[in-house]
N, C-alpha and C positions, 0 to 999 in steps of 0.2 A: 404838543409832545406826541411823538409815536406812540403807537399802540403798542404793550407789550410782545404781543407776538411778531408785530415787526421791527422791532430792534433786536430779538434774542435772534433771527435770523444774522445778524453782523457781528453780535458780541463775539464768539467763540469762531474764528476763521478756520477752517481747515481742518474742525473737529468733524466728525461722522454725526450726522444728526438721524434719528428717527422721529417720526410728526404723525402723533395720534393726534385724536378730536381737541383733548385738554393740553396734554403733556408734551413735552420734547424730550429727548433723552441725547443726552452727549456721549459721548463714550472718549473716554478720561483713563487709555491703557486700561489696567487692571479696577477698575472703579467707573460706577457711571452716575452723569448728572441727572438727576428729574426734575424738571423745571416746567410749574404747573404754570400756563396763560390764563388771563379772564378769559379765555373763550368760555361760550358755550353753546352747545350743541340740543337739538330737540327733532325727534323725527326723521331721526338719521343725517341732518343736514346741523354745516358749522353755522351757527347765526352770524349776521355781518355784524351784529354788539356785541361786544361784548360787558362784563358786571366788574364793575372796579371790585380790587378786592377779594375777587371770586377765588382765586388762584392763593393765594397767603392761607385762603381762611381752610381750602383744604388741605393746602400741606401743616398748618400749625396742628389741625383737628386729626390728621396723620400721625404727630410726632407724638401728641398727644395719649394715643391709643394707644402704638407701640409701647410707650413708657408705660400707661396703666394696666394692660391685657396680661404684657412679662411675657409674651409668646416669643421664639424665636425669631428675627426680622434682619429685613436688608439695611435698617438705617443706618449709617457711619455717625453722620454729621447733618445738622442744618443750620447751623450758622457759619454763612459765607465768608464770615473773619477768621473761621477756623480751616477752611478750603484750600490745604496749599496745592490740591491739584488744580486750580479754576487758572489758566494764564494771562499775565498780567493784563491784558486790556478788557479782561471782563469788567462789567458795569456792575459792580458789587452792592450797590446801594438799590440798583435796578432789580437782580437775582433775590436780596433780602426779603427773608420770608417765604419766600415762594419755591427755593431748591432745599432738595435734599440729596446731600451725596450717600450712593449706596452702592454696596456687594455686587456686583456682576453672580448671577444665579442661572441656570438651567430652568428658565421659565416653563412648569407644567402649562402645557396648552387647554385648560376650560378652566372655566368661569366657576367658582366653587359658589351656589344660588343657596342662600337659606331662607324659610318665609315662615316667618310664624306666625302671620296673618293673613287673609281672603281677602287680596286686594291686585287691581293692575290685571295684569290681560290671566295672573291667575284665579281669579277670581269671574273673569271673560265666561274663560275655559271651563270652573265648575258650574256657573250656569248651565251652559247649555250639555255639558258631558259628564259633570259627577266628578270629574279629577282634577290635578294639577300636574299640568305634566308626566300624564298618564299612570299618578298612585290615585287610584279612591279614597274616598274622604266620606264622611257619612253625613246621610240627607240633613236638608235641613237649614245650611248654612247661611248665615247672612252676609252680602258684602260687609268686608272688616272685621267680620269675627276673629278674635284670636282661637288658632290652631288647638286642638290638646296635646301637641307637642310639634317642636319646629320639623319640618322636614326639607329635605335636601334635594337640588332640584340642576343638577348641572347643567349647562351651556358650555358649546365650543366658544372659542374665543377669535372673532374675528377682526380684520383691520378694517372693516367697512361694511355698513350698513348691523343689522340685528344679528346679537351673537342667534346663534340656533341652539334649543332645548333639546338635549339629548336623554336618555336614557340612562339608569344607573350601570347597567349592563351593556352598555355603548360606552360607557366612562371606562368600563373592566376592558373593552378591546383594546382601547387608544392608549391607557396607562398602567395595565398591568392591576392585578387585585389588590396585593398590598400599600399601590398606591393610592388605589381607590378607596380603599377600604378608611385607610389613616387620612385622607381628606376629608369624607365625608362625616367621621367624628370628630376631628379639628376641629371642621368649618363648624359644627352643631354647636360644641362646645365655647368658641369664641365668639360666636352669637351670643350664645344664652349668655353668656357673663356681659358683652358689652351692654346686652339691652337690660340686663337686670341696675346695671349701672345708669344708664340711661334713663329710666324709669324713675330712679330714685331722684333725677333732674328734673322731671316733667317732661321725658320725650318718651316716644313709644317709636323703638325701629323695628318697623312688619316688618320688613324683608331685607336683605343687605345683597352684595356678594364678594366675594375675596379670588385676590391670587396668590399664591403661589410658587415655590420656586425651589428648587434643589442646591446646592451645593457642600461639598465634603462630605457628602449619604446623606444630607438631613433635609428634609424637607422644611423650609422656614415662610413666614409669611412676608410680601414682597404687596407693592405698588401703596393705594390707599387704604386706606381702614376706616370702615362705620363713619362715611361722610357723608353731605347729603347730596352727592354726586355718585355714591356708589350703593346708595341706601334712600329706603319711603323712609321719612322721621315725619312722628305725626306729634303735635301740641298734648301731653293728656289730660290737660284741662277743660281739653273740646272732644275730646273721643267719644264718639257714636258709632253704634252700626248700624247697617241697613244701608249706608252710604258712602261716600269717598272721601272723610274728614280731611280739613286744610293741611298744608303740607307745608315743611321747612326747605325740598329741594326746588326744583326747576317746576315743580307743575305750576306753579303760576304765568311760565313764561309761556310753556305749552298750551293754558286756558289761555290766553290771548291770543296767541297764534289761531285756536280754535273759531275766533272771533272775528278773524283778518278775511276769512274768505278765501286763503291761500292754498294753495292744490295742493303739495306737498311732493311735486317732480319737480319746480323749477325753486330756481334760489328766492329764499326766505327774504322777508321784510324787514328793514330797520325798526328795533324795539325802542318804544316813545319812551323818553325820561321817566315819566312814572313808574313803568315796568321795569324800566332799571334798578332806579333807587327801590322798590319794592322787594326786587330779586335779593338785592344786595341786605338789606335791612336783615331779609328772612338769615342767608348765610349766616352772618355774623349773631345773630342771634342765637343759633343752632350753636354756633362756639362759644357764646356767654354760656349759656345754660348750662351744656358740657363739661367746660374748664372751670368753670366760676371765675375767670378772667376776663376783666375789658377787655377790648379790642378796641385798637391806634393805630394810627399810620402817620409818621411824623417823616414828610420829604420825602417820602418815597420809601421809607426804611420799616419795615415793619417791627413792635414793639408789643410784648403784652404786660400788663399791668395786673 
């Protein structure tokens, strides 16, 4: 069978596609599709594997969020039975699970960063500098410490390669004070609640990030939410510091990549089966724990239990 991402290339003829790392987006007149791939990406490069499943388990752990957060959001719809925009030769059994149809928004342009833990190149960074993305932080810190409170940490958002860390005062140029000002307590605020939530699961998310998006004056929250593609989820049954506790997202594909010998300018290696099914294990996991829902895939059709 094809791979997902080269069949949703044919499903939808003649629609306008845009092609991030994970996502395609249709645009469906006044409503647009997101339609997450297994791809995935590490290193700024698409891996040529991709993780069955990979794609379901963010958008279900998406739809999920949105319901339990109650923040304002793009979602319409995600089940494809209910899609009367999708035309008819879509592969609806193909899309299941993995789309969600949503709002057309006025996409705010950065990356709204929140970390409430010393970990990942912010943690690089206070090594050698004392800060994270240039606020101080006070001596002392261990990798993975949790924070004494979350701080906010923006990036541009770009279509390729490393968003770039900006300033909070570089955020007030690009989007005006008021908007900066109501992102940066948002994005605080819907951290602290998903990870308080989260925590009561057995996960610990250091750091996340969110987008963003306007329309009718209101700022709503738009793309994924507290996945382990947009978020460190650590185990908290294994939480230490001093070190870089195992992880629910991709860093395990990344440790093996580390392992291959590969330079990281030319294109990436086929991931051996184990590292698949490991990858994949971890995902799905991360949405047990979560939802308290199994996770199935019956034909192709995604189902939670």
């Amino acid at each position: 069978m094809p791979t997902t991402s080269a069949v949703l290339e044919t499903l939808l003829p003649g629609v306008p596609v845009r092609r991030g790392k994970v996502r395609d987006v249709y645009d469906l007149g006044d409503k647009l599709l997101l339609v997450t791939t297994d791809r995935i990406s590490a290193f700024d490069w698409v891996l040529p594997t991709g993780i069955p499943d990979k794609g379901r388990v963010l958008t279900q752990l998406s739809a999920f969020w949105f319901d339990e957060l109650g923040e304002q959001n793009h979602l319409l719809a995600i089940d494809v039975d209910q899609m009367a925009e999708l035309p008819p030769e879509a592969d609806r059994p193909l899309l299941a699970g993995r789309s969600m149809l949503v709002r057309k928004t006025q996409v705010v342009p950065i990356e709204c960063v929140v970390r409430g833990y010393l970990a990942g190149s912010g943690w690089k960074e206070y090594h050698n500098e004392g800060t994270v993305c240039g606020i101080p932080l006070s001596a002392g810190l261990k990798e993975s410490d949790q924070l004494p409170e979350p701080i906010f940490t923006p990036a541009t958002k770009e279509e390729s390669g490393h968003d770039e860390n900006i300033s909070f005062a570089r955020m007030v140029e690009l989007v005006g004070q008021p908007v900066a000002e109501e992102l940066r307590s948002r994005s605080i605020d819907v951290y602290r609640r998903g990870a308080e939530l989260a925590r009561q699961k057995g996960i610990i998310i250091a750091d996340t990030k969110f987008e963003w998006g306007e329309v009718d004056g209101q700022l709503i929250l738009i793309d994924e939410v507290l996945t382990p593609d947009s978020s460190r989820f650590w185990p908290a049954d294994s939480y230490r510091t001093g070190g870089s506790p195992p992880s629910f997202d991709k860093q395990y594909v990344r440790d093996w990549l580390e392992t291959t010998g590969w330079d990281k300018n030319s294109p990436p290696p086929e991931l051996p089966d184990e590292v698949v099914a490991r990858t994949r294990e971890k995902y799905i996991e991360a949405y047990e724990r979560l939802t308290g829902n199994q996770w199935s895939v019956v034909s192709g059709r995604w189902s939670g239990n």
